[in-house]
Every structure is written in C-alpha cells, then in structure tokens.
N, CA, C and O of each residue as an XYZ file, in Angstrom:
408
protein
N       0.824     -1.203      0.000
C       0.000      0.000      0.000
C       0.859      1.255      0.000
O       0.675      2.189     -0.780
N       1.827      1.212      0.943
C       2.914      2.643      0.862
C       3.848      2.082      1.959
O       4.049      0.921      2.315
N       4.327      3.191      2.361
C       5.285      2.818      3.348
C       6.057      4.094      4.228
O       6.674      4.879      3.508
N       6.072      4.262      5.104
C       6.807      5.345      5.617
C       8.418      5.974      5.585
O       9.283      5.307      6.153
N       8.646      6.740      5.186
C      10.117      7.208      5.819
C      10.321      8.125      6.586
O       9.701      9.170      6.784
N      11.715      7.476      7.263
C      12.030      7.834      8.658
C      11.533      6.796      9.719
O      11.273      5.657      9.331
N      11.362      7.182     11.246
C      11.357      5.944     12.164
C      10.124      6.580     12.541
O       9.396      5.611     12.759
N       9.369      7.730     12.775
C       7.981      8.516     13.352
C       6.784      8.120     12.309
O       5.582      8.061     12.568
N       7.519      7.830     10.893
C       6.504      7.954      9.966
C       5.852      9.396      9.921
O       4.704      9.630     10.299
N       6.780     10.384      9.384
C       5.837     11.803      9.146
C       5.434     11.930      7.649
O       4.865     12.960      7.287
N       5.702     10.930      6.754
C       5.821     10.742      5.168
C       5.606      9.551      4.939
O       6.269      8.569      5.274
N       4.155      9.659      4.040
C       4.415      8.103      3.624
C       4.171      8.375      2.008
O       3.577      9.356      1.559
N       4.909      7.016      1.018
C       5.259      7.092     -0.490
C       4.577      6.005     -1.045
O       4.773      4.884     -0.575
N       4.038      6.121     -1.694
C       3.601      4.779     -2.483
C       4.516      3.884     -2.867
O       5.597      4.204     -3.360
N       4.027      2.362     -2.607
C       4.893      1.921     -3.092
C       5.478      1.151     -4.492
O       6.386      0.326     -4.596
N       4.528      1.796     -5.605
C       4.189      0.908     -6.879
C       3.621      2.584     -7.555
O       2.910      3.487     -7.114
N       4.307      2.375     -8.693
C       4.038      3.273     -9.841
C       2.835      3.776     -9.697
O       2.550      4.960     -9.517
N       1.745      2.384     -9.818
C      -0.101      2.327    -10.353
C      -0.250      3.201     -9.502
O      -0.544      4.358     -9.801
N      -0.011      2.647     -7.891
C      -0.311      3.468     -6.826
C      -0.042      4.652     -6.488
O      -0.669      5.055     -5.508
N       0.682      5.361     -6.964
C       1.076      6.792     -7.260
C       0.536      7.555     -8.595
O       0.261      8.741     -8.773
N       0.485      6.374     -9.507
C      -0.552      7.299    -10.609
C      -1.824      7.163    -10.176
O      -2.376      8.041    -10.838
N      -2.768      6.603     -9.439
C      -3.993      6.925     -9.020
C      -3.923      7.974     -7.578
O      -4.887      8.736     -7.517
N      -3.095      8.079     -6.633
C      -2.899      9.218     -5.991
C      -2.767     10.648     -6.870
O      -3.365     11.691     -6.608
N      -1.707     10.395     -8.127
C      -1.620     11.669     -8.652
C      -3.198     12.100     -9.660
O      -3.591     13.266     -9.625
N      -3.554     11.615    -10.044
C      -4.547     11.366    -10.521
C      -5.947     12.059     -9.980
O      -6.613     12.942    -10.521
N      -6.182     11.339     -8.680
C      -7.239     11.931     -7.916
C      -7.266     12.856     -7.072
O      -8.218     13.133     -6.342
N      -5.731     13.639     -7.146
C      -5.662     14.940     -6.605
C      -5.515     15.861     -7.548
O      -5.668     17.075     -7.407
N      -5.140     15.130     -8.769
C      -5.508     16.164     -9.970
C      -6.986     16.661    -10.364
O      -7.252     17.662    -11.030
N      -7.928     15.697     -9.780
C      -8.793     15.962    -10.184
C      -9.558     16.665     -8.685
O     -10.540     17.367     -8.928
N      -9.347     16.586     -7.862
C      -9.740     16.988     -6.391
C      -9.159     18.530     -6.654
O      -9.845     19.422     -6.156
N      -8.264     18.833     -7.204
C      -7.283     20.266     -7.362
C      -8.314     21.319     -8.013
O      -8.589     22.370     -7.434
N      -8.750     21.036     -9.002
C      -9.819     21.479     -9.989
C     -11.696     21.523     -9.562
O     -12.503     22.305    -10.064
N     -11.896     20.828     -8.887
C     -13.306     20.565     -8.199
C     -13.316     22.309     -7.648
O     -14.497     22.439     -7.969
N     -13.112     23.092     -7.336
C     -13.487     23.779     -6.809
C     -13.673     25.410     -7.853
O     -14.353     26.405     -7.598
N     -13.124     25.236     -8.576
C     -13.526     26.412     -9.737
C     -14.454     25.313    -10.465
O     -15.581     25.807    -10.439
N     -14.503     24.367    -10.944
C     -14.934     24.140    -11.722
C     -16.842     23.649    -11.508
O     -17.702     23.512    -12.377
N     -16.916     23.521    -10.262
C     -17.942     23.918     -9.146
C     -18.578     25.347     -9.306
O     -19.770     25.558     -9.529
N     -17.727     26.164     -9.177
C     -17.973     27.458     -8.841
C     -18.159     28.134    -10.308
O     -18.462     29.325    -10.389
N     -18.044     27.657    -10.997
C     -18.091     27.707    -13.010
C     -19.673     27.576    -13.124
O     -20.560     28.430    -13.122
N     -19.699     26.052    -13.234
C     -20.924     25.155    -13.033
C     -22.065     26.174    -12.072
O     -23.020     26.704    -12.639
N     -21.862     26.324    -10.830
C     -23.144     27.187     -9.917
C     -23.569     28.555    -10.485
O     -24.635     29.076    -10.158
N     -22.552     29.217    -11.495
C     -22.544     30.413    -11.780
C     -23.211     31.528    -10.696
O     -23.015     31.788     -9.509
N     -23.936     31.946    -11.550
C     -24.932     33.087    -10.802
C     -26.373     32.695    -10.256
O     -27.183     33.532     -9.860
N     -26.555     31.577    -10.277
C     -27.672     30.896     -8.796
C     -27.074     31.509     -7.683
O     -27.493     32.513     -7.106
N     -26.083     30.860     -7.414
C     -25.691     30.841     -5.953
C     -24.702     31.974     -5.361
O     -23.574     32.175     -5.812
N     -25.264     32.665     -4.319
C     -24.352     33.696     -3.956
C     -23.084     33.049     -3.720
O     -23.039     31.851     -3.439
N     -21.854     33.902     -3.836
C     -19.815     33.010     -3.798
C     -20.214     33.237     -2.535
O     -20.443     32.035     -2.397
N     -20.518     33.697     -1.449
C     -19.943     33.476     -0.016
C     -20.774     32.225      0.820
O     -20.399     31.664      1.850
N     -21.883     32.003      0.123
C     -22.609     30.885      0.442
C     -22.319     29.672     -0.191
O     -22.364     28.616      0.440
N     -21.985     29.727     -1.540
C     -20.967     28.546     -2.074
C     -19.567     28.859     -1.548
O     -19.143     27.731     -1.298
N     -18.801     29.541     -1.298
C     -17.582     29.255     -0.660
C     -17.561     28.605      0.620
O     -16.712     27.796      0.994
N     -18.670     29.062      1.337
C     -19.132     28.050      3.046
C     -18.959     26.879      2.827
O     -18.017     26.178      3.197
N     -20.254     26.475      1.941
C     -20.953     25.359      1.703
C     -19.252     24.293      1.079
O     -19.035     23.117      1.374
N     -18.452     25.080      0.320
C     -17.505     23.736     -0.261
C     -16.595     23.745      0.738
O     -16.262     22.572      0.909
N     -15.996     24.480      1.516
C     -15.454     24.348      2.538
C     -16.170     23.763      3.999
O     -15.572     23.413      5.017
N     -17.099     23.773      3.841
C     -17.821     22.669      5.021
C     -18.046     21.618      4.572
O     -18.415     20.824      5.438
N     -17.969     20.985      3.012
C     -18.009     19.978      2.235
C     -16.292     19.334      2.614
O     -16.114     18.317      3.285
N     -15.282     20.086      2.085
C     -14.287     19.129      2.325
C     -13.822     18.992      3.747
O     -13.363     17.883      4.021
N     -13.848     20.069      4.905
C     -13.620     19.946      6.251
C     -15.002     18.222      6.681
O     -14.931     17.322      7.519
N     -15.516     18.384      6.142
C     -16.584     16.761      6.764
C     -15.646     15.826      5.859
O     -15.094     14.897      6.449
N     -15.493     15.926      4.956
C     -14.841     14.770      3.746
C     -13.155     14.504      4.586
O     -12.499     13.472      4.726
N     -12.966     15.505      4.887
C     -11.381     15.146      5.704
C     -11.442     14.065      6.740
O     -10.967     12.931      6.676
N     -12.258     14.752      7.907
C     -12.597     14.265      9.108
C     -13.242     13.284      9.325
O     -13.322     12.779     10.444
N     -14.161     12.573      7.673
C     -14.365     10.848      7.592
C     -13.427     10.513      7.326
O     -12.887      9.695      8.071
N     -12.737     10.969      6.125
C     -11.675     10.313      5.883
C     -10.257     10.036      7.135
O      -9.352      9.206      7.046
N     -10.453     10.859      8.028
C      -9.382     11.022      9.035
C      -9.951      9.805     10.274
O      -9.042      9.086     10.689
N     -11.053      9.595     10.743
C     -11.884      8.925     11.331
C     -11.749      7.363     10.723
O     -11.908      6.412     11.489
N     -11.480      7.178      9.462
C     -11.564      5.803      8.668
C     -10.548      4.933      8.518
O     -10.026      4.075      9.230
N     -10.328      5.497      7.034
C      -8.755      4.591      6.768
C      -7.549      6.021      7.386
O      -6.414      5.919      7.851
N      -8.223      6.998      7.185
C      -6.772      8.052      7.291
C      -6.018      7.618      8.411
O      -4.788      7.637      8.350
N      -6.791      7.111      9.734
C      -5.869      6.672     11.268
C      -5.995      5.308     10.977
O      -5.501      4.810     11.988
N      -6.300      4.469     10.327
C      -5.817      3.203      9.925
C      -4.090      3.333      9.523
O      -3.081      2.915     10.091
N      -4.312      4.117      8.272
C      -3.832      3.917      6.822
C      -2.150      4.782      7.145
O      -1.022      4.512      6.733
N      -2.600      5.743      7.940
C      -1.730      6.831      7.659
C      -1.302      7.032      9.046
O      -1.255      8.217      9.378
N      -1.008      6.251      9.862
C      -0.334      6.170     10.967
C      -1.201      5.747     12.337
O      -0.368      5.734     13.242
N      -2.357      5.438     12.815
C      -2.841      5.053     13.505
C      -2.628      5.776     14.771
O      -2.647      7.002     14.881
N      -2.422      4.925     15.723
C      -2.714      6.082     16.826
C      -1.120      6.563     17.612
O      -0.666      6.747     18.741
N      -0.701      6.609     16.243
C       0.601      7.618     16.647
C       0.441      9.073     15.804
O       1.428      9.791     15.648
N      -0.656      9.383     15.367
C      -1.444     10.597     14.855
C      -1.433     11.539     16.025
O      -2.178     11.255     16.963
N      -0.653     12.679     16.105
C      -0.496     13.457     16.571
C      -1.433     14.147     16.840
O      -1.427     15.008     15.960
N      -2.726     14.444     17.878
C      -3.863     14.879     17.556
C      -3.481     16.367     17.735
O      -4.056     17.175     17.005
N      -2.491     16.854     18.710
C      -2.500     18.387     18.094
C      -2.387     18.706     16.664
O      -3.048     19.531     16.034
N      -1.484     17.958     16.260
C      -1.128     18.366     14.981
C      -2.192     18.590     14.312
O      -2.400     19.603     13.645
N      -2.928     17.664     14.449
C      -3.897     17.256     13.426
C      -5.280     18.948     13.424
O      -5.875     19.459     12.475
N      -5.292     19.322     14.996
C      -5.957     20.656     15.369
C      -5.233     21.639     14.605
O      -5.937     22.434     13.983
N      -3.943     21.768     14.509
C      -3.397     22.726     14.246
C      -3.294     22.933     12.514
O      -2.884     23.902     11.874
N      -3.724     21.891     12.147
C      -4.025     21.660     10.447
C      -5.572     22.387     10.194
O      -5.688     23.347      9.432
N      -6.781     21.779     10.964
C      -7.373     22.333     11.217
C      -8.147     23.782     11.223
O      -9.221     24.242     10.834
N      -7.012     24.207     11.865
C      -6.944     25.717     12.491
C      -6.673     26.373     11.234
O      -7.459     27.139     10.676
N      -5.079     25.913     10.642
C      -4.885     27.231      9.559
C      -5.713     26.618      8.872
O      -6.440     27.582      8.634
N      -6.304     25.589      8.237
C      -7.199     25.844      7.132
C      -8.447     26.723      7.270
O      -9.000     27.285      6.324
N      -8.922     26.795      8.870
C      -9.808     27.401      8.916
C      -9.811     28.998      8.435
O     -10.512     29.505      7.559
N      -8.748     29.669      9.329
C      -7.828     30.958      9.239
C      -7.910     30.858      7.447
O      -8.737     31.528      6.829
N      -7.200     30.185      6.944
C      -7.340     30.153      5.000
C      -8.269     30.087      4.364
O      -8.262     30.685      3.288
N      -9.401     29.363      4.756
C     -10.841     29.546      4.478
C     -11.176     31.177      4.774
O     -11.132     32.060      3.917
N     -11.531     31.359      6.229
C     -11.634     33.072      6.057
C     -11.280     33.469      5.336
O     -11.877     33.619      4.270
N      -9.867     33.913      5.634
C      -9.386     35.061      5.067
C      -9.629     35.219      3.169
O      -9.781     36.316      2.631
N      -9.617     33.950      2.436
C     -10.356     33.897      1.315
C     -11.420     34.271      0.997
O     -11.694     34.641     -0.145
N     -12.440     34.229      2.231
C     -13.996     34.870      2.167
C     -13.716     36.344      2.174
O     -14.327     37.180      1.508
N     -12.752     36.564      2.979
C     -13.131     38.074      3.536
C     -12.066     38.949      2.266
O     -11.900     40.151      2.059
N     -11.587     37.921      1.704
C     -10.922     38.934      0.067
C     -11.807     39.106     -0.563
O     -11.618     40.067     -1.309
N     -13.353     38.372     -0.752
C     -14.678     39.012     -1.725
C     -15.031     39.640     -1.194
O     -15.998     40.299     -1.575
C-alpha cells in the first residue's frame, strides 16, 4: 500500500508506480473541483454561500476520511492529535481570510 520514511513515519510514499498514478490522478482531479464547481453554480448561488458550503463539504470529507482509513492507513494512533488541530486551524484561518478577500 505505501510505506513510511524515517522511524515517526511523518511521510508516507507509495509503493508501486499504479499506486502513485492513481494518488496523482485523484488529486488532480480533487485540485480542480473547486472552480470548476464554482463555473458550473454560476450566478444561482451567492460566492460566499458557495464558498461556506464547499469548505464545510471538504472539512466533513477530511474528518471521515481522518476517522476511517486516514488513522488506519496513515499512521494510527501515533497521529499526533494536536497536529492534526493545528491543520485544522490554519485551514480554517485560510478559508476566512479567502472569504473576507470578496
């Protein structure tokens, strides 16, 4: 599936080509979801109510995913839970401050 480097595991790499072209792959396409969303809604939807709404979309999509395989998959319960707040936090802080540039 991957594998860590270093002895903490703060990095983990795929370990097979496939498996890195479907990682690169579905963050290529995860990269783009959000203009292309915001393309698509045009002028229905007010931007500060679609900017909420997709940012309360991927903050829930993280936090299953973090809840699931992510503390399976991606280090288990040597998951730093500050860390994990403090990821959290600036995205939140980056979310704002993006709102409050419209």
């Amino acid at each position: 599936m991957g594998h860590f480097e270093g002895s903490v595991a703060p990095w983990w790499s795929p370990d097979s080509f496939g498996l890195a072209l479907v990682v690169a792959l579905v963050s290529t396409a995860c990269w783009g979801s959000w203009s292309n969303t915001a393309k698509a809604a045009g002028d229905r939807v007010n931007f500060a109510h679609y900017y909420t709404d997709f940012c309360l979309g991927t903050v829930l999509t993280s936090v299953i995913f973090l809840l699931t395989a992510g503390a399976r998959v991606m280090g288990g319960p040597e998951v730093n839970g500050a860390l994990v707040l403090y990821s959290i936090a600036a995205g939140a802080v980056f979310g704002v401050a993006n709102l409050l540039l419209t």
